[in-house]
C-alpha positions, 0 to 999 in steps of 0.5 A: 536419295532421302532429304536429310531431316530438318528441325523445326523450332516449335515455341511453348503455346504451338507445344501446348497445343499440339499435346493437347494441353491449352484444351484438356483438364490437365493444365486446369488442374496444374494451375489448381496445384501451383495456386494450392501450393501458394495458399499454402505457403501463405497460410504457414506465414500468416499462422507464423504471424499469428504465432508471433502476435499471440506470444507477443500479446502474451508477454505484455505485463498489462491486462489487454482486452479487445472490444468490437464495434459493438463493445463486446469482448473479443479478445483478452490476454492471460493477464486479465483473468486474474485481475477481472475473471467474469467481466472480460469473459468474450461477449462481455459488454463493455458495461459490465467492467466500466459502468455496470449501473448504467446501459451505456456511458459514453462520456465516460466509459472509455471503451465507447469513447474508443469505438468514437475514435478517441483516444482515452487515459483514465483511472479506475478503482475496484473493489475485491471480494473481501473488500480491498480496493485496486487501482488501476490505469486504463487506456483505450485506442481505436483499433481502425476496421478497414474491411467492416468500416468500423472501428474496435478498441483495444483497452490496456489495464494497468494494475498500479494498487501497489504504486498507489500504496507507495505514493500514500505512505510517502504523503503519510511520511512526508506529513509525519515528517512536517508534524515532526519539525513543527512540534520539534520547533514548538517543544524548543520555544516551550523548553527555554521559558521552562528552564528560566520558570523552574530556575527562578522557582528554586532559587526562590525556594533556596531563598526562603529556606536561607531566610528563617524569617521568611518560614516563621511568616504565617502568610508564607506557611504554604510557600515553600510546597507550592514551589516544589509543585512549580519545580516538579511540574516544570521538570515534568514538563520538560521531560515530556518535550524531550520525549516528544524531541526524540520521537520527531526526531528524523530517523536515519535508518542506523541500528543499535542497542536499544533499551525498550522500556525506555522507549515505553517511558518516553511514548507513555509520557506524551499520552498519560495526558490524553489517558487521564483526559479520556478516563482511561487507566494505563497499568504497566508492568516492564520486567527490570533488567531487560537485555537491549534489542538491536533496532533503530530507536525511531521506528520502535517509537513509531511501532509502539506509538501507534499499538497505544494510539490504536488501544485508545481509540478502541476504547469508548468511555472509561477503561483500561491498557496494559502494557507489559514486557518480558525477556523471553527464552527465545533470545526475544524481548517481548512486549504485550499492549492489551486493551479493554475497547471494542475488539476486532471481528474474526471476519477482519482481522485477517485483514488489519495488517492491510494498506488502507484497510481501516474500520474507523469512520471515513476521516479518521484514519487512512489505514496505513499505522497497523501496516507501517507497524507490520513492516517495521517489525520486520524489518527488525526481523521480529514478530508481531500477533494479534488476539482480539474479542469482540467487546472484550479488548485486543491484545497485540505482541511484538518480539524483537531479537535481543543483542547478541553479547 
């Protein structure tokens, strides 16, 4: 009789080897596939990684450039082209941004302070092509290159023009503001003694005109004219501090019914003087029975102070302002400023109602008047224009909604 069969355990290696697997290129190429198939799951992890750290470069608000060892770009973000289209272009050098003048500058350039393992916070301005100037924050940190034992840079740009823009019209108005309680406190010391000069100056010409035996001296004969000179003088001098209380007075920001030629009254009567010093001739023509603007009394004093401020400077010697208003029948009232002075270019003008942008020499003006003006005029939702030839004069305009009955 046959032996009953007997089941022999045969582990993994006896199994490869009797197949003949430990020896034949079909187990080679079993761990080539298993070893394919682990490339591949990590190159889908680092392409999700590299994804993810595009989008999140992307997304950064800042411009980002990334520098090699040897300063030149090598990575930039979408935000850079707008800000330096030619100087962040890869396989720049860090020069052509930072310090164009010079071959390297690497107390100051903050690029190559970052390649040197410094960490840098600096300010930097640029100037446009058609002349405005930016303002920009940049930081640069050391970028640590384990595998080539060099250090790159990764530089943040901040674009801050308009934060900068903020930070000088504070100043201006924190400036205009100081002015503003200096000369309220001076106008009232000026104004008491005012009132005492042309009280007594009256009663003493009450007095003379009382006394008959005071108008029959010859020796008095021009006493009388000399004392209503004193009172008109004083009077008018009174009404100059009172227009210079108004405009130094703090606006609020309320809005109202304003009379415009008012206002024109009170600002012509704190620059006759200067006009008159200057050989210059003011010619007015405000049209009677003008409807009220809605607007804030304050800053209409402001706009129209710095349109008439502007036409003196642009006159050299002797000349001529024009100042006119009108009811237009667009519901607007409407009031023209034309100057006899030296005119804008076709090539500027676009430009005059810029922050900082001036033509007058560097001390004399920040920039700011023409774009303080713009942005208080519509606030008060009018217009402003402008036409101006050169050697000719400048007229500007400005339309202010009238009150609505």
């Amino acid at each position: 009789m046959d032996k009953p069969a007997v089941r022999t355990r045969i582990d993994e290696s006896t199994l490869e080897r009797l197949l003949g697997l430990d020896s034949s290129k079909i187990g080679f190429y079993a761990e080539v596939k298993q070893k394919i198939h682990e490339l591949e799951a990590a190159n889908l992890g680092l392409r999700s990684k590299s994804y993810e750290l595009q989008a999140v470069f992307d997304s950064i608000a800042d411009g980002v450039v990334v520098y090699d060892h040897n300063g030149l770009v090598q990575h930039r973000n979408h935000v850079c082209p707008s800000m330096f289209p030619q100087e962040t272009l890869a396989g720049r050098h860090c020069r052509d941004l930072f310090h164009p003048e010079t071959a390297s500058s690497p107390g100051h350039c903050p690029v190559e302070r970052a390649l040197a393992g410094e960490r840098v916070e600096i300010s930097m301005t640029s100037h446009t092509n058609s002349g405005k100037i930016r303002y920009f924050d940049v930081t640069a940190t050391p970028i640590e290159d384990v595998h080539a034992g060099r250090s790159r840079a990764l530089v943040f740009l901040r674009d801050v023009t308009e934060k900068r823009r903020h930070e000088f019209q504070l100043m201006q108005t924190e400036k205009m503001s100081s002015i503003g309680v200096l000369a309220a406190g001076v106008a009232h010391e000026i104004n008491n003694p005012l009132t005492s000069v042309a009280g007594y100056a009256e009663a003493l010409l009450r007095r003379f005109r009382d006394e008959e035996s005071l108008t029959r001296d010859p020796r008095l004969e021009d006493f009388s004219r000399y004392l209503q000179v004193i009172i008109r003088e004083s009077y008018r001098c009174k009404g100059i501090i009172d227009c210079l209380l108004s405009f130094s007075r703090k606006s609020d920001g309320s809005t109202g019914s304003v009379d415009i030629n008012q206002i024109l009254h009170e600002i012509l009567e704190l620059v006759r003087h200067k006009s008159r010093y200057d050989k210059i001739e003011i010619r007015t023509d405000l049209q009677d029975d003008l409807p009220t603007v809605i607007g804030d009394p304050g800053g209409l004093r402001q706009v129209f102070m710095n349109l008439l401020l502007n036409a003196h400077q642009a006159i050299t010697g002797s000349g001529s302002i024009e100042i006119s208003s009108r009811h237009n029948d667009g519901n607007t009232v409407s009031v023209r400023i034309s100057d006899s002075g030296c005119g804008i270019s076709k090539e500027t003008i676009d430009q005059i109602w810029d922050p900082f942008f001036t033509t007058k020499d560097p001390g004399e003006g920040l920039g700011l008047g023409l774009a303080v003006t713009y942005n208080i005029v519509k606030r008060h939702g009018g217009e402003i224009s402008v036409e101006s030839t050169i050697d000719k004069g400048t007229t500007f305009t400005v339309r202010i909604p009238v009150c609505q009955k």
